[in-house]
C-alpha positions as semicolon CSV with decimal commas, in nm:
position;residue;x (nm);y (nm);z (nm)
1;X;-3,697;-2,316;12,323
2;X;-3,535;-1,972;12,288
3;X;-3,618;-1,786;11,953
4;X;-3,291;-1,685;11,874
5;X;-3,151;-2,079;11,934
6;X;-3,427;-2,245;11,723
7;X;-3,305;-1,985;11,421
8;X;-2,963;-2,041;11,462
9;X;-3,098;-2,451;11,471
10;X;-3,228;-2,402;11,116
11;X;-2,875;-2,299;10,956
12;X;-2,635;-2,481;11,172
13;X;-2,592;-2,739;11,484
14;X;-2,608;-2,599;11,813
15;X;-2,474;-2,785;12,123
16;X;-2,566;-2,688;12,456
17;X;-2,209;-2,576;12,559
18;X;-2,211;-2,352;12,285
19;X;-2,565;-2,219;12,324
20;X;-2,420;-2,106;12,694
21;X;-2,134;-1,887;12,601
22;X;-2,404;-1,767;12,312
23;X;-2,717;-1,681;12,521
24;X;-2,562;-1,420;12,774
25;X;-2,450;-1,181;12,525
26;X;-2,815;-1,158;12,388
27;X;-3,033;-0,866;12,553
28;X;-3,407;-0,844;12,497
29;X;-3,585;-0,524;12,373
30;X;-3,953;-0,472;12,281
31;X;-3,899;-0,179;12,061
32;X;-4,227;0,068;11,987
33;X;-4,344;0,158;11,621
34;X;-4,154;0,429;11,396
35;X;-3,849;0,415;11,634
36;X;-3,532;0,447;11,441
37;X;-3,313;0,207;11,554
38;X;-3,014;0,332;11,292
39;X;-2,971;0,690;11,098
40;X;-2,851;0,753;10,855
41;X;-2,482;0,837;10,881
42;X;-2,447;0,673;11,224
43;X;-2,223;0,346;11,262
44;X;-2,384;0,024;11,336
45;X;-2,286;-0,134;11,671
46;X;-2,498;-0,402;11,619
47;X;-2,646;-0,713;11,513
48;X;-2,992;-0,739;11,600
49;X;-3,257;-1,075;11,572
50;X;-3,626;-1,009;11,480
51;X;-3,844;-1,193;11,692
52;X;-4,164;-1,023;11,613
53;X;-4,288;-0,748;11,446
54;X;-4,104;-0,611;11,110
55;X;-3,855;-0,335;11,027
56;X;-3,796;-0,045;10,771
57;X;-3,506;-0,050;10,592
58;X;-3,503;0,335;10,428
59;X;-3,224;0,596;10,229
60;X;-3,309;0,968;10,202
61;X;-3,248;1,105;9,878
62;X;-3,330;1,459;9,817
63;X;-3,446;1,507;10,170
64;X;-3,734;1,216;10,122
65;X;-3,740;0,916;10,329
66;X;-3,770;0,595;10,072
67;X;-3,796;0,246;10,174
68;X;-3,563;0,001;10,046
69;X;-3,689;-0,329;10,161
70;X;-3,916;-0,451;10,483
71;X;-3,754;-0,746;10,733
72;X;-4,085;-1,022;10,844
73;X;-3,949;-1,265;11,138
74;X;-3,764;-1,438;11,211
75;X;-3,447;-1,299;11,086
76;X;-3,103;-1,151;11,154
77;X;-2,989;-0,817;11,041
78;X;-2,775;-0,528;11,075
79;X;-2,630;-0,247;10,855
80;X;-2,368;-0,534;10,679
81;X;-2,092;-0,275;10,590
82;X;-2,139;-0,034;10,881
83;X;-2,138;-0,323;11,153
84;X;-1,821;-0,491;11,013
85;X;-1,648;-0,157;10,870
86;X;-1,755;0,046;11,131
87;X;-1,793;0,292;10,857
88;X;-2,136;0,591;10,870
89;X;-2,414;0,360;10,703
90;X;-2,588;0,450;10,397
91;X;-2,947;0,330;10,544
92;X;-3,138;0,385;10,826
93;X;-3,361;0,073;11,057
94;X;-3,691;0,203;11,170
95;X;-3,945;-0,016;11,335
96;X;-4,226;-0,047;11,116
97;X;-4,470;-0,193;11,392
98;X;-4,417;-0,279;11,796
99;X;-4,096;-0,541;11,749
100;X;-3,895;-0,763;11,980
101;X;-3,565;-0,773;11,944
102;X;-3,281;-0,981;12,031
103;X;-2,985;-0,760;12,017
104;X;-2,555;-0,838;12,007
105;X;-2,339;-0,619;12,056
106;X;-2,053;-0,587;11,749
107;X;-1,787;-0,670;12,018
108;X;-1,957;-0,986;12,152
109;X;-2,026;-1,087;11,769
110;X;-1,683;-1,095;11,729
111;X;-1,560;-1,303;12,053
112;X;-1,836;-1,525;11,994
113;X;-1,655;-1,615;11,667
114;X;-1,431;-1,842;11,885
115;X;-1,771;-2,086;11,964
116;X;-1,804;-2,312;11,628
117;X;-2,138;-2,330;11,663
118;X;-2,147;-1,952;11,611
119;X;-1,884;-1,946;11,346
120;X;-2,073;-2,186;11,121
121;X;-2,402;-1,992;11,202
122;X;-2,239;-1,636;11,076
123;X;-2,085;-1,826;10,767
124;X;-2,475;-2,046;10,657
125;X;-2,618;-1,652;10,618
């Protein structure tokens, strides 16, 4: 079974008509340690699924780097009020170790919220 449909099994139903119009807008990356995947200041344009692997979550306060918190797999994430505000995020994503990724663009996030499968998944988080 795909990764990214066995998560989204945990939180909500999936049917296989919805897991169609779901699946395309999903593009695989393999993603290579201390990449930074978000700055600092950039706007998020996307929602991203960790397969394997874990990512950095990190602020920079007089000019240091400090983590904030580390994502473990499987698990969804983004920059929550840059992605939806399109606003410059506060944090910055690095990969922490070699990762593969699942990654959604913001504008296919938001058509998919016409499948009701993917509606109920975005609304169990």
């Amino acid at each position: 079974m795909h990764p990214f449909k066995a998560y989204m099994s945990l939180h909500t139903e999936l049917n296989d008509e919805d897991w169609k119009k779901i699946k395309p807008c999903l593009t695989y990356r393999i993603i290579q340690e201390k990449r930074i995947i978000l700055k600092p200041g950039a706007i998020c344009k996307n929602l991203y699924f960790l397969e394997n692997g874990s990512i950095r979550y990190f602020t920079i306060k007089s000019g240091d780097e400090m983590t904030t918190h580390l994502i473990q797999p499987p698990f969804l994430f983004t920059s929550a009020h840059s992605f939806t505000q399109q606003i410059p995020s506060i944090e910055g994503i690095q990969v922490a170790e070699e990762s593969y990724l699942w990654v959604i663009s913001r504008e296919d996030t938001y058509k998919l919220l016409e499948v009701p499968s993917w509606n109920s998944f975005l609304s169990s988080l």
